[in-house]
C-alpha positions as CSV (number, residue, x, y, z in Angstrom):
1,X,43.3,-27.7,-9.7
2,X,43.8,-24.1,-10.9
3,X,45.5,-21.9,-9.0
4,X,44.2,-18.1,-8.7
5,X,46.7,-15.3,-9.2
6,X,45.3,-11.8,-8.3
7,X,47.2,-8.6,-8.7
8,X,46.4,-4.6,-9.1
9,X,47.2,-1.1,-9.4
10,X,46.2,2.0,-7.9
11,X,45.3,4.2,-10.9
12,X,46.6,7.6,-9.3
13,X,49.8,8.2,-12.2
14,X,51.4,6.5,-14.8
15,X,53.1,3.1,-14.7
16,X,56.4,3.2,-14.4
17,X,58.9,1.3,-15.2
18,X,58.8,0.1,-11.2
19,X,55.4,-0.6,-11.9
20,X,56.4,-3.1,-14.6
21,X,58.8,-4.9,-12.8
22,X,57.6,-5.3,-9.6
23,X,54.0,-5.8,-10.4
24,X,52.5,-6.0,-13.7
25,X,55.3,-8.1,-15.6
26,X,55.2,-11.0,-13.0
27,X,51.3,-11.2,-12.9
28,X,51.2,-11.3,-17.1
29,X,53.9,-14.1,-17.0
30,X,51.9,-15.9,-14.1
31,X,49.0,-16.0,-16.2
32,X,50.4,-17.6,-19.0
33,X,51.3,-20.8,-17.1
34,X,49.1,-23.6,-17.4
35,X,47.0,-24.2,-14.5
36,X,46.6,-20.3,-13.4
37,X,43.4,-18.5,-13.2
38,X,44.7,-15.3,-13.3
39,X,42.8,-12.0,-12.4
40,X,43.9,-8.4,-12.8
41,X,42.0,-5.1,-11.8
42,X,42.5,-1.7,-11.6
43,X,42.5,-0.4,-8.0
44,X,40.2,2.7,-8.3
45,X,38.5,2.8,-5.4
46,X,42.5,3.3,-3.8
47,X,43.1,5.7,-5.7
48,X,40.0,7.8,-4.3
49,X,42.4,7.7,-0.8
50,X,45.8,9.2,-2.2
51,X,44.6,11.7,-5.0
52,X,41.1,13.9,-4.9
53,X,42.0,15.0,-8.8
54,X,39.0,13.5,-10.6
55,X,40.7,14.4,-13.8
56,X,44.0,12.6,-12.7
57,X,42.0,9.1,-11.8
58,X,40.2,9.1,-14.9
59,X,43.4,9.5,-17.1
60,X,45.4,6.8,-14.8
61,X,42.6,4.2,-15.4
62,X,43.0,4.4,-18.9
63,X,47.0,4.5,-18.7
64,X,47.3,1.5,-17.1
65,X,44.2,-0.6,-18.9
66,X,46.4,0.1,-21.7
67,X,49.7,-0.7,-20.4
68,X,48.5,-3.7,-19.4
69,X,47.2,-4.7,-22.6
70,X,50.5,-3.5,-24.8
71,X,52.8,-5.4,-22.5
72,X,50.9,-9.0,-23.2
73,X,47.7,-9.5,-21.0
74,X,45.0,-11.4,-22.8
75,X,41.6,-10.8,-21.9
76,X,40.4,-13.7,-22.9
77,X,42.4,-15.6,-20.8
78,X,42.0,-13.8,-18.1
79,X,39.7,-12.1,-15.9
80,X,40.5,-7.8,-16.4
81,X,38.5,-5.6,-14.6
82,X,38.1,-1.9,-12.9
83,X,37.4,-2.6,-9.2
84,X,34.9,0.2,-8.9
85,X,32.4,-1.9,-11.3
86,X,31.8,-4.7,-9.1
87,X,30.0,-3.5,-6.1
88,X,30.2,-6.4,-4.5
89,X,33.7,-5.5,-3.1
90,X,32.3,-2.4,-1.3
91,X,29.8,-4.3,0.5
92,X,32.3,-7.1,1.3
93,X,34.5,-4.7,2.7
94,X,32.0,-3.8,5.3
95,X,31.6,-7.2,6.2
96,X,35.2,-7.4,6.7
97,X,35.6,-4.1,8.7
98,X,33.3,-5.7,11.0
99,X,35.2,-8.5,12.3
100,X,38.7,-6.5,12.4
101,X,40.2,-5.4,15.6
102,X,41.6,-1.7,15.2
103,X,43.8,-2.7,17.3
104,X,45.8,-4.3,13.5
105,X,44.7,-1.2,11.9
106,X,46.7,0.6,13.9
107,X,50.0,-1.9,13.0
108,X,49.5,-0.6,9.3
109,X,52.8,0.9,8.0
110,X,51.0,3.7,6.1
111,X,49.1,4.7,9.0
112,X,52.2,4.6,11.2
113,X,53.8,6.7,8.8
114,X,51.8,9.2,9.3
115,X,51.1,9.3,12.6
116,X,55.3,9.7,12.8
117,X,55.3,12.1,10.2
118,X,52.5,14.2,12.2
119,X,54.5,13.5,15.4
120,X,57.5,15.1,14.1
121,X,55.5,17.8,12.5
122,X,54.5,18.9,16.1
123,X,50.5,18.5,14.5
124,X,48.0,16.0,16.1
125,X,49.1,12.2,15.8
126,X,45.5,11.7,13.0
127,X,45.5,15.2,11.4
128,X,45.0,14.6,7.4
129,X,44.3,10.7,8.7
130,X,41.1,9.4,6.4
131,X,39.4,6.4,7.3
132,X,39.8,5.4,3.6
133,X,44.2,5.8,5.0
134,X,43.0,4.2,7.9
135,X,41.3,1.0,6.5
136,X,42.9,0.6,3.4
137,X,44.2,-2.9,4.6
138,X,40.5,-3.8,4.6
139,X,39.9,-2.9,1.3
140,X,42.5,-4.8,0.0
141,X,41.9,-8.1,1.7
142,X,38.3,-7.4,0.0
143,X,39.7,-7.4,-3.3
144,X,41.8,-10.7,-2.7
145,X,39.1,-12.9,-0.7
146,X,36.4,-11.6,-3.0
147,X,37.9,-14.0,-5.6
148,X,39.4,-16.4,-3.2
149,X,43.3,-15.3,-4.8
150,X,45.6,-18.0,-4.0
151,X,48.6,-16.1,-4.4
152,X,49.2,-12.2,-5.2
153,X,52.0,-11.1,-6.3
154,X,53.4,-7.3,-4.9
155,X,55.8,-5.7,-3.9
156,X,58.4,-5.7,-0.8
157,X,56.3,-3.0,0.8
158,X,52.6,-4.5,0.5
159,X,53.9,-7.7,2.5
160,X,52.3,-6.7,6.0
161,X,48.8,-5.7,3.8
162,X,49.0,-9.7,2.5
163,X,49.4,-10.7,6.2
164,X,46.7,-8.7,7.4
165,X,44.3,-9.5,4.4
166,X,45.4,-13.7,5.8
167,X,44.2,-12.6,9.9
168,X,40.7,-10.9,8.5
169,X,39.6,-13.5,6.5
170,X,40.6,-16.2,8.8
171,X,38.7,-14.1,12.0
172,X,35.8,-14.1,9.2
173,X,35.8,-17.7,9.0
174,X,36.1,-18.9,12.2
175,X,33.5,-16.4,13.7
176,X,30.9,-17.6,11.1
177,X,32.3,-21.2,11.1
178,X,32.9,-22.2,8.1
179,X,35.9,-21.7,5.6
180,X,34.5,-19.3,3.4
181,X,37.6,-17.7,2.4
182,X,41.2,-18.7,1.0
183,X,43.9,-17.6,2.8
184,X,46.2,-15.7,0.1
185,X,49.8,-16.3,-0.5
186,X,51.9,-13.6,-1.2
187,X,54.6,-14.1,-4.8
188,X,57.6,-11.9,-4.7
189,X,60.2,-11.4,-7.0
190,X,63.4,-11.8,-4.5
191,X,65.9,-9.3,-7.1
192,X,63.5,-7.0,-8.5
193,X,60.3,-6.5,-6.7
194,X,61.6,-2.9,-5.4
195,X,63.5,-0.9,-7.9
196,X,65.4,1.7,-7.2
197,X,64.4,5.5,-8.6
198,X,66.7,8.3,-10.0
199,X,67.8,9.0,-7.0
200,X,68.4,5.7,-5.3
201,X,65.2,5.2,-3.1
202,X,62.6,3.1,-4.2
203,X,60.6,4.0,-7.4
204,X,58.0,5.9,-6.8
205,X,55.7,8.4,-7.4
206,X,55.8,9.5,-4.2
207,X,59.4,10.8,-4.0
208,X,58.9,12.0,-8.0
209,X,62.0,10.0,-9.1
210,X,60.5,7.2,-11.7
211,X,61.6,6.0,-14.7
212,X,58.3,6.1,-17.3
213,X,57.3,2.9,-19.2
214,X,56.0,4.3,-22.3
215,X,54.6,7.8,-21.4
216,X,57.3,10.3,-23.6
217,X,58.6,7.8,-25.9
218,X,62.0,7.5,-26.9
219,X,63.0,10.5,-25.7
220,X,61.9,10.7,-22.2
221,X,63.3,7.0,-21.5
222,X,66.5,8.2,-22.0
223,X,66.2,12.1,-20.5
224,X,65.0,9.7,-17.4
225,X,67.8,7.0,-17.7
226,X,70.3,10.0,-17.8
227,X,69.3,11.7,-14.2
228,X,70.6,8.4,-12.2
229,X,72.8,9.5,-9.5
230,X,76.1,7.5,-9.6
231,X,78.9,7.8,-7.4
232,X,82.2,10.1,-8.7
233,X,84.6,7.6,-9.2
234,X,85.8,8.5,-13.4
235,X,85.8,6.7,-16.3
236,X,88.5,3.7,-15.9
237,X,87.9,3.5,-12.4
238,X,86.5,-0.3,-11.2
239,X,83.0,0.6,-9.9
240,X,81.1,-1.4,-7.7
241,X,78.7,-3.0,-9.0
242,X,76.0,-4.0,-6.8
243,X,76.2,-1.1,-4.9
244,X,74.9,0.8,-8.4
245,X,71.5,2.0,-8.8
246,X,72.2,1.3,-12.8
247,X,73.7,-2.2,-12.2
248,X,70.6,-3.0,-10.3
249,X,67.8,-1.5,-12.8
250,X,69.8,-3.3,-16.0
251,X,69.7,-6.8,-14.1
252,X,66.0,-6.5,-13.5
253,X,65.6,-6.5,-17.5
254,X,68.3,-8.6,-18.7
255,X,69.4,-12.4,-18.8
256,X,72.0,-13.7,-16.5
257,X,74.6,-13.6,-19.2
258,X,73.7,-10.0,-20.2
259,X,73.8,-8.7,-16.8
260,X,77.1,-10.6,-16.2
261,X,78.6,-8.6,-19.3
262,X,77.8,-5.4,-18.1
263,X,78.9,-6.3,-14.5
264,X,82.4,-7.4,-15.9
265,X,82.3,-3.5,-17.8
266,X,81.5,-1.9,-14.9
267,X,83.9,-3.6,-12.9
268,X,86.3,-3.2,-15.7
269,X,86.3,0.9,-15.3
270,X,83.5,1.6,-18.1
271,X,82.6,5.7,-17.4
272,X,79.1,6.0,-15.8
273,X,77.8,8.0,-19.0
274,X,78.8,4.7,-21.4
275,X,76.6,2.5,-18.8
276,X,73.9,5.0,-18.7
277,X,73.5,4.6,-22.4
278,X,73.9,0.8,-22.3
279,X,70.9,1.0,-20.1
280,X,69.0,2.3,-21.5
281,X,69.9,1.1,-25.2
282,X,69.0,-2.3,-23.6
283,X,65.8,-1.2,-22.1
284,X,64.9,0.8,-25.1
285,X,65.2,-2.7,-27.2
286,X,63.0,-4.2,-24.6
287,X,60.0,-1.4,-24.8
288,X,59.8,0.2,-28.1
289,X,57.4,-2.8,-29.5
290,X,55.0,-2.6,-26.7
291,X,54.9,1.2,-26.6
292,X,54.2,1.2,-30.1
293,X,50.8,-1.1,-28.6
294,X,50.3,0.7,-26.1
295,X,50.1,4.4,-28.7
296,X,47.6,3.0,-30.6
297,X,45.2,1.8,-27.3
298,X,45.4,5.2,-26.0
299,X,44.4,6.5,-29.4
300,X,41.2,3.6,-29.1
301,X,39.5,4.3,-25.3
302,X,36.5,2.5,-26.6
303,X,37.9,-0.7,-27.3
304,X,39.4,-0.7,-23.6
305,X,36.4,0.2,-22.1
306,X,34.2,-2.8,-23.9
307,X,37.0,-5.1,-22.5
308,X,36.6,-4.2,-19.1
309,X,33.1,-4.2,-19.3
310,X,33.3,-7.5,-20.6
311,X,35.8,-8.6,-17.5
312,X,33.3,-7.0,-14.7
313,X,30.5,-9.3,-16.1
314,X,32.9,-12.6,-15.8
315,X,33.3,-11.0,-12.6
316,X,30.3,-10.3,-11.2
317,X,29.2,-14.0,-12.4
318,X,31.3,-15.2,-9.3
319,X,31.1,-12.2,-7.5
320,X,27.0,-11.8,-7.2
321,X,26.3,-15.5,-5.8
322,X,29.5,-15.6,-3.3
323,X,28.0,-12.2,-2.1
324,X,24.6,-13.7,-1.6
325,X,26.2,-16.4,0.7
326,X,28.2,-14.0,2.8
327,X,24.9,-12.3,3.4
328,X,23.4,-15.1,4.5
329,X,26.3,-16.5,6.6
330,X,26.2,-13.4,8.6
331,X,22.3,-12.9,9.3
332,X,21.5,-11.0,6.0
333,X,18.8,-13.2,4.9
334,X,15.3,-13.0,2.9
335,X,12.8,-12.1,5.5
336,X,10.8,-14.9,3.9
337,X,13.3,-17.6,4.3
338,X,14.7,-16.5,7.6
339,X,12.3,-19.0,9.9
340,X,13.2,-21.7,8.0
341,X,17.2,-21.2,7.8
342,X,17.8,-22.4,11.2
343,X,15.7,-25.5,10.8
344,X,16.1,-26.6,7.7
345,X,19.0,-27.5,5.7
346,X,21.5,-25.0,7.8
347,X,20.4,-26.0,10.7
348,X,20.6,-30.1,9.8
349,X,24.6,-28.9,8.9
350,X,25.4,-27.4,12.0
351,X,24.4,-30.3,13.6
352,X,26.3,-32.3,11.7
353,X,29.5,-30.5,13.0
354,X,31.7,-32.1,15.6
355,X,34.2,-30.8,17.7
356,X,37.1,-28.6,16.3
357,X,40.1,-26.9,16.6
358,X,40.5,-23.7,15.2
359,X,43.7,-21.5,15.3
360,X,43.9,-17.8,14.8
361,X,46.0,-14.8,15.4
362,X,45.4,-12.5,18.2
363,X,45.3,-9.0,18.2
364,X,48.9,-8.5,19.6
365,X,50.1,-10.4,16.8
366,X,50.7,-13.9,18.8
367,X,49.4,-17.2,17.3
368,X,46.7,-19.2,19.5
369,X,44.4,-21.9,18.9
370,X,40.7,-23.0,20.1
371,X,38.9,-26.5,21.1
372,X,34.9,-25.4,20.1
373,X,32.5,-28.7,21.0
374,X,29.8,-29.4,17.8
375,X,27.9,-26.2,19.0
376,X,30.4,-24.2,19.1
377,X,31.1,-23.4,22.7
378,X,34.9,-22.4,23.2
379,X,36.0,-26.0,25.7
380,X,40.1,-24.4,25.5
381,X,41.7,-21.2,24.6
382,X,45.3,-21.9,24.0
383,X,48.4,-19.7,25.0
384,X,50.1,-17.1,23.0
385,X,52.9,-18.6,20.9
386,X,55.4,-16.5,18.6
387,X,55.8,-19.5,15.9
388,X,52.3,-20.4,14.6
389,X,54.1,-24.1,13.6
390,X,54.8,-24.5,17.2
391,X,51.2,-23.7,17.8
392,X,50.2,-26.5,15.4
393,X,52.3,-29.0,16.9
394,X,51.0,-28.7,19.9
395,X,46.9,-29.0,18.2
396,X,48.0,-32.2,16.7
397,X,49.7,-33.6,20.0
398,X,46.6,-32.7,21.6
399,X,44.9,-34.4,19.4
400,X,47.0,-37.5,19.6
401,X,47.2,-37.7,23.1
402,X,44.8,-39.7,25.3
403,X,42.3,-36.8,26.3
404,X,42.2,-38.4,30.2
405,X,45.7,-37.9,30.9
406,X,46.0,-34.5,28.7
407,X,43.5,-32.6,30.2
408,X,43.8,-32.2,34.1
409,X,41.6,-29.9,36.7
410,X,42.8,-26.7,38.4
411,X,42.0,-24.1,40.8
412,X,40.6,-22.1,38.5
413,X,39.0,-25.3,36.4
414,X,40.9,-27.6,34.0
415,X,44.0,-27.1,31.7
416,X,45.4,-28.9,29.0
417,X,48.4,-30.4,29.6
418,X,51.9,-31.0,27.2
419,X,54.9,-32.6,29.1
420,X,53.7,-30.9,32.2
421,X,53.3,-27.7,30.6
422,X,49.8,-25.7,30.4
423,X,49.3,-25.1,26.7
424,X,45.6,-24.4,26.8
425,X,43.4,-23.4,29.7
426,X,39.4,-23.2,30.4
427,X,38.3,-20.0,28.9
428,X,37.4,-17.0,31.1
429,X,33.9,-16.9,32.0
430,X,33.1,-20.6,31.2
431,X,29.9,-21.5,32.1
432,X,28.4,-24.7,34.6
433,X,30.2,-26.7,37.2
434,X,34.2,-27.3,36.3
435,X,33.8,-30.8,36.6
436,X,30.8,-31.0,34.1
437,X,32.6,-28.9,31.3
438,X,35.7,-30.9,31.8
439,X,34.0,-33.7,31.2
440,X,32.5,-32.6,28.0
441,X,35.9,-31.4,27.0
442,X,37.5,-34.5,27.6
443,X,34.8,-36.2,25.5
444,X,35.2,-33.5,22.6
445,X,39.3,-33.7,22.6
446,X,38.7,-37.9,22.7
447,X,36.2,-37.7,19.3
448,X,38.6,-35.6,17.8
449,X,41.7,-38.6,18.3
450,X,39.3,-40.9,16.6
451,X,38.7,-38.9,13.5
């Protein structure tokens, strides 16, 4: 079984040489492994939320299409494509907006950020705040389940946005009962997803202090490698190495035994100016042949354009009938098939469900699970627990358990019981006589031991 590796990035500037490492190298090495079905796409529709220069999007879209393509990405081997031609992902996301609680909108780092930056400012908590800021974690989990991604690599930073994307498209399927979507795993690179920029925080072209890939040439790698901020300790002084912004930079790029050597010189007392030129000799060596690709794609727009054309049709050919059954699944049917979809074949499957557990994360961030009965009525609603494994220990146990001796009435109805402890209770509001629906859960806990 393949397994699906999805990354992007949001066409607002020029890769840089963060971009590389903590993103696009990773995903073109992932793709090359047997057994990966490996999609990349560039994230246009995000850029729409950080940068209202039309002119600027246009040129990053072709920037990175062709940095992707000079640093190794086959397109035949993989699906490439601009996220703004597949409208399926728009409508998706709607979908998605509509089973997620604002209440984890509101947990988003970028959001917080700028609520604390407004707070500081003196300004209203939301001024500037977009709902495109706002919801961007929506967006993204739309990109990832559209495709069903297995893993996606990112960086550091885009962790929480992974987790998130994991909480929608589990609410999604357990709302609408069936497991429609994968839930993603996120791939980090533990020494060099976050590099650090010229001036020591991360790479970005937020804080203006990147390193370019291949935008400059020659020249502007080195002008760039030059403005590092070091410490002032002289030439023939030991420096410390892992506390340098170069040592860390020349060990993203280099072998074990290379970054070794230039730890030893470092710690050896080799002047700051000698390591800024080793650096970027080495990463000079490394770039020159792809930039050299990557000239003559940006001189050739029209043979990057028929190649993500061609992606956004592969695509669309999974995209288009995985849309239509979202539709469905939520009520979006053909008018003329709509009397028919709860007798027929949807409605013969439905029936054919038993009883279930099913185990989700709340909006305060705890980890609970659910008993539903074949029709799906909720029989149990679990506690919060802080470890979601605990939370699945106890399912199984539940599960193993004789369902007489587990589950015991209340005052306020019945409660599932685990070495005297209440794990799961009757849920608020349940409906007929206590001893009826205890019963019934009893007898939907007892099928479940028998499976």
């Amino acid at each position: 079984m393949n397994t699906r590796v999805l990354t992007g990035i949001t066409t607002t500037g020029t890769p840089h040489l963060g971009n590389y490492a903590g993103a696009i190298r990773p995903a073109v090495q992932a793709s090359t492994q047997p057994g990966v079905d490996a999609f990349f796409f560039l994230a246009d529709y995000h850029a729409l939320i950080k940068c209202d220069d039309p002119a600027r999007v246009a040129r990053s879209r072709l920037e990175i299409a062709a940095t992707w393509l000079a640093v190794g990405l086959d397109p035949e081997r993989v699906t490439f494509y601009r996220q703004s031609d597949i409208p399926e992902i728009p409508e998706l996301t709607w979908l998605l907006t509509c089973v997620t609680a604002k209440g984890l909108m509101n947990r988003a780092h970028a959001y917080k950020a700028s609520v604390d930056q407004n707070v500081a400012k003196g300004v209203e908590p939301d001024d500037g705040v977009t709902m495109g800021l706002f919801s961007y974690p929506v967006l993204m989990a739309a990109d990832i389940v559209m495709f069903n991604a297995n893993k996606v690599p990112v960086g550091r930073d885009q962790i929480q946005h992974l987790e998130m994307a994991r909480d929608i498209a589990q609410r999604f399927n357990h709302l609408y009962g069936r497991e429609y979507f994968t839930l993603p795993e996120v791939v980090i690179e533990e020494d060099v997803a976050t590099l650090p920029g010229l001036d020591g925080r991360k790479m970005s072209k937020s804080y203006n202090n990147t390193i370019p890939l291949f935008e400059g040439g020659a020249s502007a790698l080195r002008a760039s490698v030059m403005r590092i901020v070091t410490d002032s300790r002289a030439p023939g002084e030991p420096k410390d190495a892992e506390s340098s912004h170069l040592y860390t930079l020349y060990r993203a790029f280099a072998t074990p035994e290379q970054s070794a050597g230039f730890r030893r010189q470092l710690e050896e007392g080799m002047g700051w100016g000698d390591a800024k030129q080793a650096l970027y000799e080495h990463l000079e060596a490394l770039l020159a042949p792809m930039r050299e690709k990557y000239v003559g794609l940006m001189a050739n727009p029209g043979r990057i354009e028929d190649i993500l054309q061609a992606g956004a049709t592969k695509a669309r050919k999974m995209a288009a009938p995985f849309m239509q059954e979202l539709r469905e699944a939520v009520g979006l049917r053909n008018l003329s098939l709509s009397a028919t979809a709860g007798k027929g074949a949807q409605g013969k499957k439905e029936k054919a469900k038993g009883a279930r557990f099913v185990s989700f994360r709340d909006e305060d961030g705890g980890f609970r699970f659910r008993l539903l009965a074949a029709d799906g009525e909720e029989l149990l609603l679990s506690q919060r627990f802080a470890d979601p494994k605990e939370a699945g220990a106890l399912m199984r146990r539940l599960q193993s358990e004789p369902a007489d001796t587990v589950l015991q009435a209340t005052e306020q109805g019945y409660a599932a019981l685990i070495d005297g402890v209440a794990v799961a209770t009757a849920p608020a509001g349940a409906q007929g006589e206590p001893a009826a629906q205890l019963a019934r859960t009893r007898e939907a806990l007892q099928s479940l031991s028998q499976e």
